[in-house]
N, C-alpha and C positions, 0 to 999 in steps of 0.2 A: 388442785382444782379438778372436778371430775368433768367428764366429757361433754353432760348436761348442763351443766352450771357453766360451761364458758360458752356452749353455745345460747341459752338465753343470754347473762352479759353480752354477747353481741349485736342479739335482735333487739337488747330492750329501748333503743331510742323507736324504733317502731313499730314493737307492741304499745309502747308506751302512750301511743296515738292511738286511741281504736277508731275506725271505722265506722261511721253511723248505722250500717249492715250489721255490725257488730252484735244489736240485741236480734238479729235474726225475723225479723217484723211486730217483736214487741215493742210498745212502747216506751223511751228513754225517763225514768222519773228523775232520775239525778246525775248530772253528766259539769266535769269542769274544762275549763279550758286556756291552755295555758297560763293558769292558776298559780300567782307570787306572791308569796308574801317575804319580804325581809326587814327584820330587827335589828338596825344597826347596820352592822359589820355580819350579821347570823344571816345565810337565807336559809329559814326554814320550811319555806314551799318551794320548789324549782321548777316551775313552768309545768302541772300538774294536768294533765286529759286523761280522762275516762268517764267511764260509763256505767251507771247503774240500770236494770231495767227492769223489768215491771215483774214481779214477781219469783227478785232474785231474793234470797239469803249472801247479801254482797259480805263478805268478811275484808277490811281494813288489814291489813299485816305489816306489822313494822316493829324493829326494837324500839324500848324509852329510847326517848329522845329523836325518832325518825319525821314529827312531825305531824302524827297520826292526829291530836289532839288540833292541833292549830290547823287543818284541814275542814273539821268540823266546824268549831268556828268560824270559819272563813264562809259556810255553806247555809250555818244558821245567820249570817249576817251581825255577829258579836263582834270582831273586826275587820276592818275594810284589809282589801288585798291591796299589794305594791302595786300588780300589774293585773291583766285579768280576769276572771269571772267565773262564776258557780249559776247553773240553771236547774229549776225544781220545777219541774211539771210546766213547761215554758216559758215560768218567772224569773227571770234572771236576776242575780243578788251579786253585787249590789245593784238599786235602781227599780226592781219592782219586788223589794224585802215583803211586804205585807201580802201581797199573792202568793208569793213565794210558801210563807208563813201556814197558809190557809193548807197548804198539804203535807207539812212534816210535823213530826211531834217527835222528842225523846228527850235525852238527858244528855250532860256533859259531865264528866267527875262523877261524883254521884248525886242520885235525886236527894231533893230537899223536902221535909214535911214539918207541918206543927207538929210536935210530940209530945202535947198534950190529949191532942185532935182524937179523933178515931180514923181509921182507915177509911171509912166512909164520908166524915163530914170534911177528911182532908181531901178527897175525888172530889165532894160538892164544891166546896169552893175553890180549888184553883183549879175543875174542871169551867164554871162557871164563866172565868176570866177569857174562856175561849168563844162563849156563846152559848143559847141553850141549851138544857142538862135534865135528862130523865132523871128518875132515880130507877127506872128498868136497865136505864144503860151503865150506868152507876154497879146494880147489880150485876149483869151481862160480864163486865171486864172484872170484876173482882172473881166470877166463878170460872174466866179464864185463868186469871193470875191465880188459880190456887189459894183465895183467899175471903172467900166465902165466909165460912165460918168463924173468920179471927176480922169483921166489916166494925162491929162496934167496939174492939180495942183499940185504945190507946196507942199510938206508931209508936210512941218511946219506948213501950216493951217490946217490938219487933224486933227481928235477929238483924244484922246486914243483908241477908239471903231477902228475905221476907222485903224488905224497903226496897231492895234491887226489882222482885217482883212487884210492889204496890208501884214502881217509878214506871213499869212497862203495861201495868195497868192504868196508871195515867195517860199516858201517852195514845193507848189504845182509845179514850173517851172521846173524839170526836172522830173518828174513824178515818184519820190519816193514809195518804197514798204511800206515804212514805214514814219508817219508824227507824231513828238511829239511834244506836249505842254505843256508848263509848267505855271501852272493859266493863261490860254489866258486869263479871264472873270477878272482878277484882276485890282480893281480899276474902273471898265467901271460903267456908270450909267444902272438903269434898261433896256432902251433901247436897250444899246449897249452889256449887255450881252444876249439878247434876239438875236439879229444881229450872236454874236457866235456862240453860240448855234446852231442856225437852220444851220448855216454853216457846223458845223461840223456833224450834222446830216445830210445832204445832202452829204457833204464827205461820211459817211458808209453808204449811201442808194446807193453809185455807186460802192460799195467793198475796198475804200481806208481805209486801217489799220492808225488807230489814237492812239496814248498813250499818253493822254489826263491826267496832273498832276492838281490836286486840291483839295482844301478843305474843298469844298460846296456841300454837301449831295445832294441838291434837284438837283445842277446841274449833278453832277452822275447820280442818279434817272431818269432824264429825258431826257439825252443825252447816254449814256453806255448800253454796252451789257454785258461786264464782268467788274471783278474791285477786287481790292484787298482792303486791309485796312492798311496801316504800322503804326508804333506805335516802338518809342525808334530802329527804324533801322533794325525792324523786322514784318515779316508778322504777321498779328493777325491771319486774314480770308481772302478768296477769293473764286470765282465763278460767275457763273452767276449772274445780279444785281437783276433778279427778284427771286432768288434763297435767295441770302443775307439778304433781309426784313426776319424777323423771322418772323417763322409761329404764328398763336394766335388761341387756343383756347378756351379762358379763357371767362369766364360770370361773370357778377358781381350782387352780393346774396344782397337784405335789407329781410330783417322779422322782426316780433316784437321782437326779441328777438338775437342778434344779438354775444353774449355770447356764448350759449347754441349753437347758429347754425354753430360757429366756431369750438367747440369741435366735433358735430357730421359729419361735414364736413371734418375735418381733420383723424378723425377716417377713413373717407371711399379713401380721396386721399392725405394722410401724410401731415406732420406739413409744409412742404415746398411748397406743391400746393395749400395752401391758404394764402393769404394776405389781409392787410386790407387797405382801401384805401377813404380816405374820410366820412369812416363810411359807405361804402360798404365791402362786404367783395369781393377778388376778386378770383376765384377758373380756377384753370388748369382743365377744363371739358369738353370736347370734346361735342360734340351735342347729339350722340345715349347716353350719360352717365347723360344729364342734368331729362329725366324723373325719372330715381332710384335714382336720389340726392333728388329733390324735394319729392319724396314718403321717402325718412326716415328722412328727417326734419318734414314733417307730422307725422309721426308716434313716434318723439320723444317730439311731444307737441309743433310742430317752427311753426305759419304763414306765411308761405312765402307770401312777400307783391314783388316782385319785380325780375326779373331774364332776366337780358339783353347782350348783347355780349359787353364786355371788350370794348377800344378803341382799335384799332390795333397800335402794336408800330410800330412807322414810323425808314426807316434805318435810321435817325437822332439819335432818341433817341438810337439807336443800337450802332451808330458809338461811341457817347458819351458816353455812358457803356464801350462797349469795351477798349477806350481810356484814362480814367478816370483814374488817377493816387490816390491812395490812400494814398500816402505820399503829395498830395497835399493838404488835407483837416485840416490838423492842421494849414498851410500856410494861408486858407481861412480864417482860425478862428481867425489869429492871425492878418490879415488884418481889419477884422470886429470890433477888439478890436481895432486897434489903428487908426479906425475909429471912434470907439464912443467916445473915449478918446480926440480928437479936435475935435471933436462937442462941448461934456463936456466943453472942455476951454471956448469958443464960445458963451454958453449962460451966 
């Protein structure tokens, strides 16, 4: 476990609180609070707080199964919570759902259309279902979504890509404070999550608040401004995304003598800021601290042959840390054996 990763697991019972400071004097559009839900014997919410705020690209981060889905739920008011509460633009769900209602818009799974319809009379009428409906505005969000030109076809001939884009052009027809999604990019080819993406980047480049669910690192990374992490129904970490990536200080040591230079290494920054790595050694060293390492490796008889900056861990490798179940790793082992065991039959 890297140095980063055990230091959030310690803060996260209070990161996992934010502060109502928190959005910095924006305002809160979507904030939960100690938010439960349990099925059964399952709790798949565990006492859930945060904060969304006006003008973020929030990114959702969780593996299947963390819950990510059944938070959403909980926030559109599709089922009641154990314990707890979800508030949208001051309506608190459960209890005042239909205000609540009047500022979010989005999808769960994936969007739903006649597919018969055309892209256009499918916006008419289940934009309608929310109140009245231009057809300028009609126009307006289809030449956001990229779909302009394809208004009087038929949805059935649309790609996945395409219906993922006509779902967030629905969503966008009554011009919502708040827009969530939940894996828009799921299933789409390169393309079409490429097609997303820019979408929704173009949504928080005009100020529209996104709470965008998913479980692609890179696409967080490269779509988000804040972003949480859940795990088992509970906040691991959250903040800012370029906050998130752990910091690296780290260099990585060869010399002739690779033994000797572990001992006096460890002597100057404890047995835990050194590891070894490929037959590197790799050291928690800050920059102004890498000349007085190399001068007492010299001094203790070490040639230092090599001294370069670590690879920086990407938030992938981070989320995967964080995430990583350690009661899963016997399960790994015990798969790998009863893999090698029908090979064995086999030859």
């Amino acid at each position: 476990m890297t140095h980063a990763v055990a230091e959030a697991q310690t803060q996260s019972e209070s990161i996992g609180r934010p502060e109502q400071e928190s959005c910095s004097g924006r305002p809160v559009v979507l904030s939960t609070h100690a938010l439960t839900k349990q099925f059964g014997s399952l709790l798949a919410v565990d006492g859930l707080d945060m904060q969304v705020c006006r003008g973020d690209i929030f990114g959702f981060l969780g593996p299947n199964g963390a819950g990510k889905t059944t938070v959403i739920r909980l926030v559109l008011g599709l089922i009641h919570p154990t314990s707890g509460y979800a508030e949208v633009c001051g309506h608190r769900v459960p209890g005042q759902l239909q205000g609540a209602l009047r500022h979010v818009a989005g999808f769960v799974d994936d969007p739903t259309f006649y597919p018969l319809m055309s892209a256009r009379r499918n916006l008419r009428l289940l934009g309608s279902m929310s109140g009245p409906l231009s057809e300028e505005r009609i126009d307006e969000v289809l030449e956001i979504a990229g779909l302009r030109e394809r208004a009087e076809s038929r949805v059935g001939s649309f790609s996945h890509g395409m219906k993922q884009r006509l779902g967030i052009a629905q969503a966008l027809l009554h011009s919502p404070e708040l827009i969530v999604l939940d894996e828009p990019t799921s299933g789409l080819d390169p393309r079409g999550m490429k097609d997303v993406r820019e979408l929704i980047r173009e949504l928080g480049a005009t100020g529209t608040t996104v709470f965008l669910s998913s479980h692609l690192l890179h696409e967080v990374e490269q779509v988000c401004t804040r972003a949480v992490i859940l795990n088992r129904g509970r906040i691991v970490v959250q903040g800012p995304v370029s906050e998130l990536r752990p910091q690296n200080d780290a260099v990585k040591v060869l010399t002739d003598d690779q033994v000797r230079a572990a001992a006096t290494l460890r002597a100057q920054f404890g047995a835990a800021g050194v590891l070894e790595d490929e037959g590197f050694l790799v050291v928690q060293a800050g920059e102004e601290t890498v000349p007085e390492m190399v001068r007492r490796l010299v001094a203790d008889g070490v040639a230092v042959r090599a001294v370069v900056p670590a690879p920086e861990q990407g938030l992938e490798d981070f989320f995967l840390e964080l995430t990583s179940e350690d009661d899963a790793r016997p399960a790994v082992e015990r798969r790998r054996r009863g893999i090698a065991r029908v090979l064995g039959r086999r030859r």
